[in-house]
PAVEX-364516 format. One record per residue: residue in one letter; x, y, z of N, C-alpha, C in turn. Coordinates in steps of 0.1 Angstrom, whole numbers, plus 2048, in hexadecimal, padded with zeros to 3 digits. Atoms other than C-alpha are relative to their C-alpha. Example, Ala and Ser with C-alpha at 12.3 -4.5 7.8 and 13.67 -1.06 7.14 Angstrom:
a8097F480087B7D384E80980C800/s7F77F58008897F58477F880B808/
***
This chain:
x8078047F4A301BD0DF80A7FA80A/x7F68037FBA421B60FF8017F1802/x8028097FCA4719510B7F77FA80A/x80B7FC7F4A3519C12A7FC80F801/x8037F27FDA1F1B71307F97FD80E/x8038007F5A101BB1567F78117FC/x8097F87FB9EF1D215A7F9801805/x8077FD7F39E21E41777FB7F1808/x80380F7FA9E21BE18680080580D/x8038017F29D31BC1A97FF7F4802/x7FD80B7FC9D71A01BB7FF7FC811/x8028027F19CD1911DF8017F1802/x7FF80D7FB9D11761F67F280580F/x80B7FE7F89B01712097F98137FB/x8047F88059A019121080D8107FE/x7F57F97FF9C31A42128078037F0/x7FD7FA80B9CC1B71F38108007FE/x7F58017F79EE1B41ED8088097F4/x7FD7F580C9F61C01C77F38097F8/x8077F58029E71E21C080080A7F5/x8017FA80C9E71E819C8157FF7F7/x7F480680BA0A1D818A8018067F6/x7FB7FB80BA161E916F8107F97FC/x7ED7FE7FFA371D915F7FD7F97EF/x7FB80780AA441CF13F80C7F97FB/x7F380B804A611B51327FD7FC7F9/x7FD803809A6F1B311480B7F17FD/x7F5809806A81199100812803803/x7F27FC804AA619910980480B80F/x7FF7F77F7AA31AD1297FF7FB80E/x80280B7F0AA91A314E7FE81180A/x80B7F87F3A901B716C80A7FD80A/x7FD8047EDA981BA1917F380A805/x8097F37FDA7E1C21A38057FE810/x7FE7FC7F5A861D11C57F6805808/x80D8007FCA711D81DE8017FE814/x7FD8067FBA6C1D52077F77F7802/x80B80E802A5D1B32197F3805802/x80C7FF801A391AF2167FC8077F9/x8067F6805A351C91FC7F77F57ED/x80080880DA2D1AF1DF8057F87F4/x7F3806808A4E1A41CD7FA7EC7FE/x806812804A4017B1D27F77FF7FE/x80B802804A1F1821CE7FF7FF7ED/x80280080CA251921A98077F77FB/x7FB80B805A3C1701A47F47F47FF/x80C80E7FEA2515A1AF7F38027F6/x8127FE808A0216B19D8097FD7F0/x7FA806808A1B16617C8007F37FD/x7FF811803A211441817F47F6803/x80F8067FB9FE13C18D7FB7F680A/x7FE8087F5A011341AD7EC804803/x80D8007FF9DC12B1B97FC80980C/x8007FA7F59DF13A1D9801815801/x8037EE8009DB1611CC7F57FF7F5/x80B7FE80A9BD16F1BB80280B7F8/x8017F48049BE1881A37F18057FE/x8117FA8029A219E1A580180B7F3/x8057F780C9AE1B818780E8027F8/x7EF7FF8089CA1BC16A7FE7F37F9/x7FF80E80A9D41A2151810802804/x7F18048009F819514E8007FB7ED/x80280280C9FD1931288117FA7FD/x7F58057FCA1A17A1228007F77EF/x7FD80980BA2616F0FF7F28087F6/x80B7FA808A051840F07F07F8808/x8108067F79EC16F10A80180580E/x8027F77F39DB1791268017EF809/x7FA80D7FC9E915B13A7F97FC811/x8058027F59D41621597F57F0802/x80780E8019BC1441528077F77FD/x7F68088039D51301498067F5811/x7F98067F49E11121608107FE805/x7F4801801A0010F17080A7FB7F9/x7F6805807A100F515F7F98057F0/x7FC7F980DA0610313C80580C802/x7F47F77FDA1812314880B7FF7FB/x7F2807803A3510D14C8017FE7F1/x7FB804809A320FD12F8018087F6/x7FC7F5809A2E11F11D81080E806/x7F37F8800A5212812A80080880B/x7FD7F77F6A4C13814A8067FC80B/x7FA80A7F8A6212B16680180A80E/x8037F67F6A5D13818C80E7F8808/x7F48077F7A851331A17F680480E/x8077FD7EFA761311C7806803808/x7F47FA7F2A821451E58037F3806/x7FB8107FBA801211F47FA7F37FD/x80380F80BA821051DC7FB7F7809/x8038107F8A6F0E61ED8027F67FF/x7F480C801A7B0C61F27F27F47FB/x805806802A6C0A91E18077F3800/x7FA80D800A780881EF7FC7F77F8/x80080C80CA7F0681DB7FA8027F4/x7FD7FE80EA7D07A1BC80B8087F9/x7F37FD801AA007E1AF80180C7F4/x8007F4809AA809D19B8027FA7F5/x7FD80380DAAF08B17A7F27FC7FB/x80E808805A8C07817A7F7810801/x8077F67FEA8009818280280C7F3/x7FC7F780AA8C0AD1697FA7FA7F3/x805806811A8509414B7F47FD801/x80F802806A620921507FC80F7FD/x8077EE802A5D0B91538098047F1/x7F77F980EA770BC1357F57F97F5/x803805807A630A61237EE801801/x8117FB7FCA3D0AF1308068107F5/x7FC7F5804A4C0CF11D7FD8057F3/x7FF801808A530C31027F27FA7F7/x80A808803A330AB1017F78107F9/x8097F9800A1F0CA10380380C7F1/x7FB7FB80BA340DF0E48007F87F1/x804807807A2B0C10CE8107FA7FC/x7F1807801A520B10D48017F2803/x8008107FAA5B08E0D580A80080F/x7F98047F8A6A0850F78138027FD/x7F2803804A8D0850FB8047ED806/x7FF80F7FCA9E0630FE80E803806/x7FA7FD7F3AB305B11A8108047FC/x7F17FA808AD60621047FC810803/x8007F5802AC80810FD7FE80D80F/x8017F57EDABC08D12180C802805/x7F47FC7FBADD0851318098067F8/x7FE7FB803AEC09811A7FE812800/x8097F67FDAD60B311D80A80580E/x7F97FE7F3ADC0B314180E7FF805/x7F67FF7FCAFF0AB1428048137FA/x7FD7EE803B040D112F7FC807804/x8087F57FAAEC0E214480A80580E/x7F97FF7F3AFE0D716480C809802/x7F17F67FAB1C0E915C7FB80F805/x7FF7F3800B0B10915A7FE804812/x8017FE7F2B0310718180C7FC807/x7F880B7F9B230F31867F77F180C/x80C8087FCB0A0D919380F7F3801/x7FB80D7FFB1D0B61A17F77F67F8/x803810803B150951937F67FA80E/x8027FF7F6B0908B1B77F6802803/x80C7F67F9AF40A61C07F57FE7F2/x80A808808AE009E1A07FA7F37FE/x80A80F7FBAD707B1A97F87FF80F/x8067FF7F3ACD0881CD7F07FF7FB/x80C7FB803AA708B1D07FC811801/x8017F6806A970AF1C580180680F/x8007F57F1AA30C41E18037FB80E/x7FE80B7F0AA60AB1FF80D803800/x7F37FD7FBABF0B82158098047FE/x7F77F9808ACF0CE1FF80380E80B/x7FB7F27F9AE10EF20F7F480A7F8/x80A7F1805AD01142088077FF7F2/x7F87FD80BAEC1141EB7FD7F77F3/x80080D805AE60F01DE7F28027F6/x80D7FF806AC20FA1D87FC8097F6/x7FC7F580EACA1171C88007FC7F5/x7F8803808AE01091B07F37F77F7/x80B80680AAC20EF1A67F380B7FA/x8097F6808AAA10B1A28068027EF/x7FE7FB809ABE1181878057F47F7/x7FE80A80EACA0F51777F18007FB/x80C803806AA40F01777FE8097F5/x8027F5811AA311115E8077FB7F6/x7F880580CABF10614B7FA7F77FA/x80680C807AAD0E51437F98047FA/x8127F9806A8A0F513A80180B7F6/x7FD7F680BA991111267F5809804/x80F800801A7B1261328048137F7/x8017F0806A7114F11C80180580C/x8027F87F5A6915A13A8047FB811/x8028077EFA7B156160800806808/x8017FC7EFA731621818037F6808/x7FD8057F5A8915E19D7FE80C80C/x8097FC7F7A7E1641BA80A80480A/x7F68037F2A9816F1D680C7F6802/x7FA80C805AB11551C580F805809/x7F98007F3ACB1631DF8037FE80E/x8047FF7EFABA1611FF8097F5802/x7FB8057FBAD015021580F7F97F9/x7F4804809AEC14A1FA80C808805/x7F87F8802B1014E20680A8047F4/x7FF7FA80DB281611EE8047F97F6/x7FE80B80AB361441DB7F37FA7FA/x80E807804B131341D57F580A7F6/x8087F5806B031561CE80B8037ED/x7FA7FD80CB1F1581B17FE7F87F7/x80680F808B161341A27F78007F8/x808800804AF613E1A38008097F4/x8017F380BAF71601928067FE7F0/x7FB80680DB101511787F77F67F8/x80B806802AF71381707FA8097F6/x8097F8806ADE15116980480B7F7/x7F77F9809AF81661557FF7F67F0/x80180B810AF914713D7F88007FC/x813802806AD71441387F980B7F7/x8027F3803AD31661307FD7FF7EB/x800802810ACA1691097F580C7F9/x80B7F6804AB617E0EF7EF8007FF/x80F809801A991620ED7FB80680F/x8078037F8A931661127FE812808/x8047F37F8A8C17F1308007FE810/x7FF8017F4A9417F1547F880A80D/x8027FA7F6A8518A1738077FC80C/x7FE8077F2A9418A1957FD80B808/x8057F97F1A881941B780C7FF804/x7F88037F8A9E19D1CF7FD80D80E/x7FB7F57F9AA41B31EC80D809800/x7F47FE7FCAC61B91EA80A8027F2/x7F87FC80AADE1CC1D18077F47FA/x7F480A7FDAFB1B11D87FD7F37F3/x80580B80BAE81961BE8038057F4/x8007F880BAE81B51A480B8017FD/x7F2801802B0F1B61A48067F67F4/x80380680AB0A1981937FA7FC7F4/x8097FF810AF019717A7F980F804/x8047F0804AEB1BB1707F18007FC/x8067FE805ACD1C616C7F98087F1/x7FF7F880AABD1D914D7F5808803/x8067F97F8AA21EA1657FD7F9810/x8058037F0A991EA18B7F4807800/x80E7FA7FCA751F0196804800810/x8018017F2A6D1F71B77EF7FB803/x80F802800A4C1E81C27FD800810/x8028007F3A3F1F51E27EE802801/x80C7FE7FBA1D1F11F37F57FC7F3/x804806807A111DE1D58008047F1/x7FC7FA80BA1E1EE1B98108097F9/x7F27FD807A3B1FC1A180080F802/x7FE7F47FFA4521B1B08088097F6/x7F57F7802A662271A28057F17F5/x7F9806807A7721918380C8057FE/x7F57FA808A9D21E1768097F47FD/x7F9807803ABC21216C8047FA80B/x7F98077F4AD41FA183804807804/x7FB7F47F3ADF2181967F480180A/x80B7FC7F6ABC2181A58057F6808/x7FF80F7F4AC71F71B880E80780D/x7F97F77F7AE920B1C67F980B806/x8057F67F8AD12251CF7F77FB810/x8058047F9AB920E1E280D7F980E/x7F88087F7AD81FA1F780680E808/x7F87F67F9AE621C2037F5808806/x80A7F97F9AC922F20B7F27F8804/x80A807802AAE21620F7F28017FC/x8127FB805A8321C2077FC808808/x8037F57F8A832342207FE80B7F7/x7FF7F680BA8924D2037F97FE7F6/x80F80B80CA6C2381EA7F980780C/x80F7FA7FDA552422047FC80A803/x8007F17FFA6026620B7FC8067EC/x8037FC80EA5A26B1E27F17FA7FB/x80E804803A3725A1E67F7809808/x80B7F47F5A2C2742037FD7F380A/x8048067F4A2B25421B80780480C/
***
């Protein structure tokens, strides 16, 4: 069984239809890209995953770990390992990333039937996570996001995975606005993380992320659905010729 399975999932906001029958699967040990252009559904099918309240599904299940996770609330999601990186992480003043982190590391844990960690054990925790982002000292005692660069916030997206350890991550666009230094931080990051327990998803538009962390399939999801699957060559195919050529093979 896969880790995730996705079928025929339809999905809307209001009365606007937006995913039109989902088909996907991810395995244990395997990292996605899904490609795609704007507005075709790439955040929608992150968001209906992580249970964002604001889409409805009207048909399909999402079968995740062997449950159908659609009734499921967000934070048990989370707590069952699913982690959503955000095209734009939001800023949460006068709560400092450290306090923030140890209650969600430990709401995690509460919920897995784990004792807490104690405060030795967290900063520890966290001081080994930090390297994987190269993460400051500093910028970890800031509050969650307040007044961080496009890069800065990045970078916490992905300590926040490292912390949480999650089976399953979707990121979301984790390049947008990242220049190339930042974009390598991140990608490396997400290189480390990488393992046989877990399973990666990332959105993107843009090949230039894939240079980085390779894929082990590209979808294409246009007009609310998985058109075209292949290997990481489909992503060099999309950057050179763009979906103009997806919609000449759909008859649009």
């Amino acid at each position: 069984m896969a880790l995730l399975s996705i079928r025929n999932l339809h999905a809307s906001i209001g009365d606007r239809e937006i995913l039109k029958g989902v088909n996907l699967e991810v395995d244990y040990g395997e990292v996605h890209s899904i490609m795609g252009p704007n507005g075709n559904g790439k955040s929608t099918l992150a968001g209906v995953i992580a249970g964002n309240s604001k889409y409805t599904v009207t048909e399909g299940e999402v079968i995740y770990k062997g449950k159908n996770i659609l009734e499921m609330p967000v934070d048990v999601r989370a707590a069952e390992g699913i982690f959503l990186g955000f095209q734009y992480p939001v800023e949460i003043p006068g709560v400092s990333i450290t306090n923030f982190m140890r209650t969600a590391v430990n709401e995690q844990r509460k919920y897995r039937g784990l004792d807490p960690l104690s405060g030795a054990e967290f900063v520890k925790l966290m001081e080994e996570k930090k390297k994987v982002v190269e993460m400051t000292a500093t910028l970890a005692n800031r509050s969650v996001n307040e007044g961080f660069s496009g890069g800065e916030k990045k970078k916490n997206e992905i300590f926040q995975m490292a912390m949480l350890d999650p089976t399953l991550a979707i990121l979301d666009e984790t390049d947008s606005g990242l220049d190339i230094d930042a974009l390598r931080v991140v990608a490396s990051g997400v290189n480390k993380l990488r393992s046989t327990e877990n399973a990666i998803v990332v959105i993107t538009h843009y090949q230039r992320l894939l240079d980085y962390i390779v894929p082990d399939f590209v979808h294409v999801l246009y007009e609310g659905r998985i058109v075209k699957t292949g290997p990481k060559e489909l992503a060099l195919d999309l950057e050179q010729r763009g979906y103009e050529w997806i919609k000449e093979e759909l008859g649009n």
